[in-house]
N, C-alpha and C positions, 0 to 999 in steps of 0.2 A: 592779725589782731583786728576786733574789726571796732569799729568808733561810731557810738553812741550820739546822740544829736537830740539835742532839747533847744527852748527858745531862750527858756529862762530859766534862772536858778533856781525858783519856785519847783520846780517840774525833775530836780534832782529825786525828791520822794518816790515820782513816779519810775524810776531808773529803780530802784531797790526795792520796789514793793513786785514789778512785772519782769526785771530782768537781775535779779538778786548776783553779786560778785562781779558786775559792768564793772569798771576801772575808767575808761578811757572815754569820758564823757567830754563833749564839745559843746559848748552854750553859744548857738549864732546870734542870738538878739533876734527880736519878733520881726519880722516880715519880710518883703521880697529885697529889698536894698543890704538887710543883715544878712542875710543869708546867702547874698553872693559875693558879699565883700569876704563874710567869713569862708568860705566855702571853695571859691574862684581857683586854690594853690593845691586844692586836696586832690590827691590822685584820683582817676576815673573809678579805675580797680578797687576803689579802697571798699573794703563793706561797711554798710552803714546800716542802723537801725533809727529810725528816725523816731521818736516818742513824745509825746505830749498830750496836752489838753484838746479838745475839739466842741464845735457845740453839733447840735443836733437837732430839727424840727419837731423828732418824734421815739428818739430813743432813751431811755430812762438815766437818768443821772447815775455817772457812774458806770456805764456800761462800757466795756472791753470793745473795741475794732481791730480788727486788722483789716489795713486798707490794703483793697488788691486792686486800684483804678485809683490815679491823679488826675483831677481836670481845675482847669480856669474855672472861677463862677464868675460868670459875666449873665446875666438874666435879661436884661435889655437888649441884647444881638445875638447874632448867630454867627457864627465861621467857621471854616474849617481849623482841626487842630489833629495834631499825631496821640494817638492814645496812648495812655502813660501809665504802662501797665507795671507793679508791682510785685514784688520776690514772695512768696510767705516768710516769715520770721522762721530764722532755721534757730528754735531754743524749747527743749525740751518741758521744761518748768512753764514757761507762756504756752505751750502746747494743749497742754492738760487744761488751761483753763478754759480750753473752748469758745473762743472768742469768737463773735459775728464778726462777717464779712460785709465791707462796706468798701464803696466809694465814699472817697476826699475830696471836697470840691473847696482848693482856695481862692480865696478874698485880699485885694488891699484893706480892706478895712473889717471889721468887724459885723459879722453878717445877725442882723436882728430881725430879720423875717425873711420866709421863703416858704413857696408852694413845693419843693425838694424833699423827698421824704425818703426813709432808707438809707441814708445816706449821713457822712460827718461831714463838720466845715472849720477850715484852718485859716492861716494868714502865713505860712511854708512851703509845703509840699510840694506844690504843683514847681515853686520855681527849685526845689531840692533837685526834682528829676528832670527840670528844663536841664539843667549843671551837666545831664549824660552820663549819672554814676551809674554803672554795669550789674553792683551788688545792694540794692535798694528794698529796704522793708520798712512796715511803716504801722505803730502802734499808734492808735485814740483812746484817751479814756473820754468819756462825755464827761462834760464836768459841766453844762447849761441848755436849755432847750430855747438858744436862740435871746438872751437877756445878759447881758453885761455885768448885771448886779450878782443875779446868781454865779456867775463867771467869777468874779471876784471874790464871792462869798467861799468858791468850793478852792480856788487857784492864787488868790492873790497876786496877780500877777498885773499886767499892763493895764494902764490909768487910763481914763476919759478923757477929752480934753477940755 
């Protein structure tokens, strides 16, 4: 059986709308500290499909990813990192809708601008596959191009401070 991954409750719609009959949905809470606290006990093996919101510099709201690349967005430095490559979604139904392929680049925080293009941006991912799970796939819908407001308008999801 394989376990579904969202951040927030909000983001259950998106479980039934792109993977219709999911059952076994796990809610970590937003960011890299929920996510490993939630995450930490889960077998390596287990399959995962990870789903949620993402923003995007330049892709239209709404729009389908399938991320096949995890990375850190750190903009100010440079280091070396292991690249954090991606399963496709083994699902028939999300198959058909042809979804663009993209790199994930997550955030502690909430990324409101970037020269990054092609690309989605989370506040999960990158530490989902730090965790070392073996069967990892990974769905975005864009839900804002990079704006908090519109983020909220499309997700209702995590507050400002």
């Amino acid at each position: 059986m394989r376990t579904i991954l969202i951040a927030e409750d909000s983001e259950r719609k998106l479980v039934e709308e792109y993977l219709p009959g999911e059952t076994n949905i796990l809610v970590t809470g937003v960011g890299a500290l929920n996510v490993l606290r939630s995450l930490r006990d889960l077998p390596r093996d287990t399959e995962i499909i990870n789903i949620g919101y993402a923003g995007s510099a330049n892709f239209a709201l709404g729009t389908v990813v399938e991320v096949t690349e995890s990375r850190l967005h750190h903009p100010n430095v440079t280091y070396p990192e292991p690249r954090m490559m991606l399963q496709p979604v083994d699902d028939l139904f999300f198959r058909a809708l042809n979804p663009l392929q993209a790199v994930c680049y997550s955030n502690t925080d909430f990324v409101l601008s970037s020269p990054c293009k092609d690309c989605v941006f989370d506040m999960e991912l990158a530490y989902i596959c730090g965790l070392g799970f073996t069967h990892l796939s990974s769905i975005k819908i864009v839900s804002d191009n990079l704006s908090l407001h519109d983020y909220h308008e499309v997700a209702n999801g995590v507050e400002e401070v």
